[in-house]
N, C-alpha and C positions, 0 to 999 in steps of 0.2 A: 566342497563345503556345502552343507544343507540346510545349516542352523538359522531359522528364520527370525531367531529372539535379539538378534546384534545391531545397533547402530549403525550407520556410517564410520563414526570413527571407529568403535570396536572390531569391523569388521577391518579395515586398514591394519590395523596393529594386528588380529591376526592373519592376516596375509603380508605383514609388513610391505604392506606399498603407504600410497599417499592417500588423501580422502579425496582430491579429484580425481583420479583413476578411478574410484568406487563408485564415485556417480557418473563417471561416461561409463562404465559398466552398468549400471542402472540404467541409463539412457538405451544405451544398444538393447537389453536387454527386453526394456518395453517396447521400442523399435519393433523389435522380432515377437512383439505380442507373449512371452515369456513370465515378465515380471507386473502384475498387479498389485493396486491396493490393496490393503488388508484391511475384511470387511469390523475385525476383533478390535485390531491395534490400528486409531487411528494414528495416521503418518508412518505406517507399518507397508509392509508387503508383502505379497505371498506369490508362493511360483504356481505357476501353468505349466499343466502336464506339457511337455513338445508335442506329442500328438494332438493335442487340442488349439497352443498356439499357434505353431506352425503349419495347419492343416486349415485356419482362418487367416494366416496371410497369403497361406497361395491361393484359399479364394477370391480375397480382395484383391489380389495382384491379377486372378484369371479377370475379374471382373472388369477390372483397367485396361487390360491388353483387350475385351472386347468392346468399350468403348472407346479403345482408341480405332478400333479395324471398323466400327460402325461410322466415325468420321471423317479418317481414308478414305470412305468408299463413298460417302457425300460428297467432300473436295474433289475426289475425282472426277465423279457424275459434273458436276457444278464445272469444271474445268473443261469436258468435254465438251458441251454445252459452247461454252465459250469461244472454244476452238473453231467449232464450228460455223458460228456467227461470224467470227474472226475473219476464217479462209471463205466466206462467201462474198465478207465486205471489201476485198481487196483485190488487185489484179494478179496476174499470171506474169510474174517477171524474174529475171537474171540479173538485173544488176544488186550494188550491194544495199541500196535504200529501202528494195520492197521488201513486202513483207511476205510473200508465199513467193516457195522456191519448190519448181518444177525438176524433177531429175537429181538421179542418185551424187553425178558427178557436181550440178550445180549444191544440192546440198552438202558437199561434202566440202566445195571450193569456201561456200560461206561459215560454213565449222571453221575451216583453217584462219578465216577472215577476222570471227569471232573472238578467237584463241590468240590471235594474235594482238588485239586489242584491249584484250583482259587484263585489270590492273593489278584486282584483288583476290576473286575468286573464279574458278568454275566448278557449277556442282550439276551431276548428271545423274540418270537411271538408263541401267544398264538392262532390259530384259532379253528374253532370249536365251538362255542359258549359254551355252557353248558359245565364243565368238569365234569368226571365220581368221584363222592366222594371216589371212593376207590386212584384213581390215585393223588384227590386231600389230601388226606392223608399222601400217599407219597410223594407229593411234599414239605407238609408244613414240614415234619422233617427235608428233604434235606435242605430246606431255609434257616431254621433256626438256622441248623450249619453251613450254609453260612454266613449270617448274623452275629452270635454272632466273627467269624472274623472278621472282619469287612468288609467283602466283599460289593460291592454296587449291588443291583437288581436293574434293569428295565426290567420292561414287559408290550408287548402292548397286548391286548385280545379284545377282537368284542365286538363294544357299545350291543350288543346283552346280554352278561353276565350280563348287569344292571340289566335287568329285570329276572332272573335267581338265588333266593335266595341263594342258597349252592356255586355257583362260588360266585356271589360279596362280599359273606360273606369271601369267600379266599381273595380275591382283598383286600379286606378291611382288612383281617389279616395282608396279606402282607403290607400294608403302615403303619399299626401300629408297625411294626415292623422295619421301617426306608426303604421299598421297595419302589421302586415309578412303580405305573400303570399305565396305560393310554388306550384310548378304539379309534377304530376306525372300518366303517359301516362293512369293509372288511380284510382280509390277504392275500397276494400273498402263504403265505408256512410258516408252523412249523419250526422256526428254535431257534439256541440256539449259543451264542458268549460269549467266555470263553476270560476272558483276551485282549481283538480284536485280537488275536493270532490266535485262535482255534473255527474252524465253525461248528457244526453238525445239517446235513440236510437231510431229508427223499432222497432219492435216488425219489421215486413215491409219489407226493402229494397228491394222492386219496388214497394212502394206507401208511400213515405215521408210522406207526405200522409194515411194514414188512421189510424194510432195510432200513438205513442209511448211511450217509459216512459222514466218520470225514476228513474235511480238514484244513491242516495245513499252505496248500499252502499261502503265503503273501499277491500274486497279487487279488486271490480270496477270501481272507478274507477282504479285505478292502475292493470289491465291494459288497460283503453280510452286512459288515457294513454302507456302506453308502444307501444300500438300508434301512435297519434299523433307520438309523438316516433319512432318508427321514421321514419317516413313522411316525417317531416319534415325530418330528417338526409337524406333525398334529394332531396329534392325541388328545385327553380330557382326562386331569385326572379325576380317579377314583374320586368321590365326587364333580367334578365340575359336571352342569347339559350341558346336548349338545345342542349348539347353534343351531340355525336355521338362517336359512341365509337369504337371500331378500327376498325370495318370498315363506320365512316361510316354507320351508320344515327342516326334520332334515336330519343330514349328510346319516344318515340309508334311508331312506326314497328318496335322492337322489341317493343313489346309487345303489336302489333296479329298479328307471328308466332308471337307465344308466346300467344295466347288461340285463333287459327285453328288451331295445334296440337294444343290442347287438347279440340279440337273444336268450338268454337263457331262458332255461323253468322254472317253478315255482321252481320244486325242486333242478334243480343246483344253482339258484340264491338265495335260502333260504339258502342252503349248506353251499355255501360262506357269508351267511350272519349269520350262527346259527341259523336260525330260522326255524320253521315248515311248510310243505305248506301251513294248515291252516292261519298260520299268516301272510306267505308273501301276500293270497288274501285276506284275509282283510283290510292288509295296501294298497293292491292297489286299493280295493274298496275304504276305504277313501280317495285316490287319485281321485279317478276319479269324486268320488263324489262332489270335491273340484273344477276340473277342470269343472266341470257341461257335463261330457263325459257318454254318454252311452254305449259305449265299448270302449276294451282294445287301437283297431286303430287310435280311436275320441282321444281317452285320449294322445297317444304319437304323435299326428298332435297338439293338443293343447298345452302339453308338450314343445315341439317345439316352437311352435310359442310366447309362455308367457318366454321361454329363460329358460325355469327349463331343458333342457337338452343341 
């Protein structure tokens, strides 16, 4: 129907529904930037081409998605920070009271410690891409006696694991067993929140394996979780497929232009993305080859200019 001259109610009668259905149709409608006032008929309306509404919500939607990756990357900064302060103010110990834990086996002993005391929740970040099956071994027994309490899991892990049969196969364990996942292109840091109580974070994020530190602190457990909850407000569940956005890139795929921008090299941005060199230059040879660029410089001037960065 196109007839812009009908009421509410006339328009019900001919569509024979009801006249609240017409106005949550109305409502979605302007939602989706679709339906305006009419500047003719006041209490009127008039429709917006799709190409014109639709092509101003994905900009305000781009716009949100970069101020939301511009406060991510403050909370994280602001958290590092912290950590660091943190593991400098405290001693070097193994029992379960301190707060910085020396050794892969000690951290791992105090994970099970943690997990095992959890009432209500634990929520983790999972970087890395790939995980090691023996580790992922050990995690699914932990989980599971987490879970049959009826603890709640949430875990974010690198859209990178999709592609990664033995991790998505965990992903996938995990939500059949009431976990929720979610995947996003990057992670600032391994970290793990017990109860929102209780933070445990690698001391060195290039070496998450060699110390950590447990903090108990209030002020910095709430800003490790609101980085958390940033993060997680974007991020795609496990079994949803990852959207591409305007200009048809995937989130991965975006953010592999926004780290090379940055200046990073093939292997620290595969790093952070779990990927292998090999794959980060393929995915940016299918970039470039999309941008019609013949090197990497052509490609991030065009980047640029088409608004993909």
């Amino acid at each position: 129907m196109t007839r812009t001259d009908l009421d509410v109610k006339s328009i019900a009668d001919e569509l024979s529904v009801s006249e609240e259905q017409v106005r949550a149709a109305f409502d979605q409608l302007a939602e989706l930037a679709l339906l305006s006032p009419s500047w003719e008929s006041p209490g009127g309306f008039r429709l917006v081409p799709p190409g014109v509404g639709l092509q101003g919500l994905l900009d305000q939607r781009h716009a949100e998605l970069q101020s939301q990756q511009d406060q991510i990357t403050e909370t994280r900064d602001a958290i590092a920070a912290l950590v660091r302060e943190y593991s400098d103010r405290v001693p070097d110990a193994h029992h379960p009271g301190a707060g910085r834990i020396v050794g892969m086996d000690a951290i791992q002993t105090r994970i099970e410690i943690l997990a095992a005391e959890a009432v209500s929740e634990v929520a983790s970040m999972m970087p890395g891409g790939a995980q090691d099956p023996g580790l992922i071994n050990a995690a699914k027994a932990l989980d599971r006696r987490v879970r049959e309490r009826g603890v709640d899991i949430r875990t974010i892990g690198l859209d990178s694991i999709r592609k990664n049969a033995p991790t998505l196969a965990y992903a996938e364990w995990l939500t059949g067993i009431g976990a929720q996942v979610r995947t996003v292109p990057s992670l600032p840091t391994r970290m793990l929140i017990y109860d929102r109580k209780v933070a445990l974070l690698p001391v060195d994020t290039a070496n998450t394996r060699g110390a950590a530190v447990q903090i108990p602190d209030s002020g910095t457990v709430t800003a490790v979780l609101a980085l958390f909850e940033q993060i997680w407000d974007v991020a795609t569940p496990i079994g949803t497929p990852l959207p591409k956005d305007q200009t048809g890139l995937l989130p991965q795929e975006r953010e592999l232009l926004r780290l090379l921008a940055e200046g990073m090299t093939d292997e620290s941005a595969g790093h952070r993305l779990g990927l292998s060199q090999r794959t980060v230059r393929r995915m940016m040879a299918g970039i470039m080859e999309r941008l019609g660029a013949r090197s990497r410089f052509e490609a991030g001037l065009r980047a640029a200019q088409q608004g993909w960065l």
